[in-house]
C-alpha positions in Angstrom: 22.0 -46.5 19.9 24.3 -44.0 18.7 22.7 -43.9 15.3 19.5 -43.3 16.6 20.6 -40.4 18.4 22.3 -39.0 15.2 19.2 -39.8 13.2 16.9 -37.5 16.0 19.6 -35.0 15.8 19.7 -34.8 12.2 15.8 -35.1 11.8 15.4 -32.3 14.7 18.3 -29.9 12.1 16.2 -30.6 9.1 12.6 -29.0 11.5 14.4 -26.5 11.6 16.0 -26.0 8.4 12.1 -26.1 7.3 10.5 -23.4 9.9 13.1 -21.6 9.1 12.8 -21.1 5.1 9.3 -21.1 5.5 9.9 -18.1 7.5 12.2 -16.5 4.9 9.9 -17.2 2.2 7.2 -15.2 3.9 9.2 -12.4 4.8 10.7 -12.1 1.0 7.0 -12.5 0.0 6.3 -9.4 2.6 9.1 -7.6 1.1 7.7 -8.0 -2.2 4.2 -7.2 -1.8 5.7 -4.1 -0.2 7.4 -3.1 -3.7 4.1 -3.8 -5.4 2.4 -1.2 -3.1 4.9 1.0 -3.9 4.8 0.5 -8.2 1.4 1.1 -7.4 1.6 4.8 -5.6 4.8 5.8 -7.5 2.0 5.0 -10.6 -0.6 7.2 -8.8 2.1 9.8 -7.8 2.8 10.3 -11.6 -0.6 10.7 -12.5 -1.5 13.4 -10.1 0.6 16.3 -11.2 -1.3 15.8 -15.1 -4.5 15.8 -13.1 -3.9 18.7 -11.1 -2.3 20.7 -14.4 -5.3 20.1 -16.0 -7.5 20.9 -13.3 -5.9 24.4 -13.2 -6.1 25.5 -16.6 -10.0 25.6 -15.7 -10.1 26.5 -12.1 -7.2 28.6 -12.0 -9.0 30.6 -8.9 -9.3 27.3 -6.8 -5.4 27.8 -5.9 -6.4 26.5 -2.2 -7.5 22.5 -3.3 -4.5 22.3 -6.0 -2.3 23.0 -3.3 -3.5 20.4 -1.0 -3.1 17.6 -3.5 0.1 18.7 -4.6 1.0 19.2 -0.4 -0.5 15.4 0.5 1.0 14.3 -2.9 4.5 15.2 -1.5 4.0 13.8 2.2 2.6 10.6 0.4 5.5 10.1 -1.2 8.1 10.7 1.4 6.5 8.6 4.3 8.6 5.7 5.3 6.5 2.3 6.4 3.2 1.3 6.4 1.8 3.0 9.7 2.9 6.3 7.9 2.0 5.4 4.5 -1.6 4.8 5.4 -1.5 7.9 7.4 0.1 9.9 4.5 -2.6 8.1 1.8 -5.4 9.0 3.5 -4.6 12.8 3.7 -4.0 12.7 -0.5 -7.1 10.6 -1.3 -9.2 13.3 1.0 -7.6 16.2 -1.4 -8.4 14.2 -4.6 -12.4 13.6 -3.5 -11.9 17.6 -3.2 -10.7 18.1 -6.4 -13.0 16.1 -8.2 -15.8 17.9 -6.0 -14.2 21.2 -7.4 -14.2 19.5 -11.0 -18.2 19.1 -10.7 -18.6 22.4 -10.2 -16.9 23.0 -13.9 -18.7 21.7 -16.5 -16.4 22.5 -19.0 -13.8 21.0 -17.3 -15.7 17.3 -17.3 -16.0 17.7 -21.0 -12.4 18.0 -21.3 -11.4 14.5 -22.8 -8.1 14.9 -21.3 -9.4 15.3 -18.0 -12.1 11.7 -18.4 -9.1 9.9 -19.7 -6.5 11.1 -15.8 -9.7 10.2 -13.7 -10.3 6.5 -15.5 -6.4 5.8 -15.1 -6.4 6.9 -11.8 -9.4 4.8 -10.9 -8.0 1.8 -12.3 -4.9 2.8 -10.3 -7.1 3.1 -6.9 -8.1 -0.5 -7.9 -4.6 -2.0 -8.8 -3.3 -0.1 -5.1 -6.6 -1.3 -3.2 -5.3 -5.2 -4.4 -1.9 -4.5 -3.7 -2.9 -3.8 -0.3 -5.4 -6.9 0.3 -2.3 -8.9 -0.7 0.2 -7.0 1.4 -2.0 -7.8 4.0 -2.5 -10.9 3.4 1.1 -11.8 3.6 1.6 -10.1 6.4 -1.2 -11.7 8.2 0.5 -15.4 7.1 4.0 -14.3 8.5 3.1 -12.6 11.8 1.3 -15.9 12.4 4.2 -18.1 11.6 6.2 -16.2 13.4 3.8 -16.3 16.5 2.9 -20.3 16.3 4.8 -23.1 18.5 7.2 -23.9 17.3 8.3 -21.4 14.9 8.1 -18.9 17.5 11.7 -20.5 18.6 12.8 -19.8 15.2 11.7 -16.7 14.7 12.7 -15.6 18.2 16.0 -17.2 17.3 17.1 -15.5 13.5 15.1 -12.3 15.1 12.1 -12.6 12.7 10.1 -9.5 13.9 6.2 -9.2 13.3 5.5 -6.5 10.2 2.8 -4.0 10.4 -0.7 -3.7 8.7 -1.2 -1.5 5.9 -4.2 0.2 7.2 -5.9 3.3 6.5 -7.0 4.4 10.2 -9.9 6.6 9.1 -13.0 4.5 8.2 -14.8 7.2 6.6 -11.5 7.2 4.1 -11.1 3.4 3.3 -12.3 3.7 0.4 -10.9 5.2 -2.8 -12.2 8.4 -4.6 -15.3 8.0 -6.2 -15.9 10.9 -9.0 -19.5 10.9 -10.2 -20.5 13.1 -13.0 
């Protein structure tokens, strides 16, 4: 009898060895698609002040949208978490549409092959930050779940695993990225 009750005790330890890995597994995997977000803006955060330099050697006089991307540029970069980072995102992607809206209005400046070359790299970089996101989600959606099904709830309650938020973008008209047509 008494090895029965060791064996139930030892099999009940090793359930919850497992939830809880598979809970620390998906919070590193949060963590990480969190630093991939952020290769991915720190990537776009580079790119803008070459944009915006070359913007202004042909639209000097436009002083008012260079200022708003370099503004939302800064706030982008210095929000904290994802509720603030979407928040923050959606203010610099509104300034860029405006730039390139000021760009159209300068042929010149969309004959500049310097120019073509900063709005492809940041498009593929709109892409590379839209998938990050997807998968940020994604992960996020996986371990709030765990954490919320019986009986890892226990666990999670337990070791204080604590739900992560969305990275959303709370402005539907702003979900997507720029789109520069010429």
């Amino acid at each position: 009898m008494g090895w029965i009750v060791l064996a139930v005790l030892v099999l009940l330890v090793m359930i919850v060895i497992g939830m809880y890995n598979s809970l620390v597994r998906l919070r590193a995997a949060c963590d990480s698609a969190w630093a991939d977000i952020d290769v991915q803006l720190k990537r776009r955060y580079d790119l803008i002040p070459n944009l915006v330099e070359t913007v202004k050697a042909y639209a000097a006089h436009e002083k008012g949208a260079l200022e708003a991307v370099i503004n939302a540029r800064a706030k982008a970069m210095s929000a904290q978490g994802p509720e603030a980072k979407g928040a923050a995102e959606t203010q610099l992607t509104q300034s860029l549409k405006s730039l390139f809206a000021l760009a159209e209005a300068y042929p010149q400046l969309r004959a500049v092959e310097a120019f073509n070359q900063l709005q492809g790299s940041l498009n593929q970089i709109e892409d590379a930050v839209q998938n990050a996101r997807r998968y940020y989600n994604a992960v996020v959606r996986d371990y709030n779940a765990k954490t919320q099904e019986i009986p890892t709830n226990l666990i999670a309650g337990w070791f204080n695993f604590v739900g992560r938020q969305f990275f959303e973008v709370t402005d539907t008209v702003q979900r997507e990225p720029p789109k520069v047509q010429f």
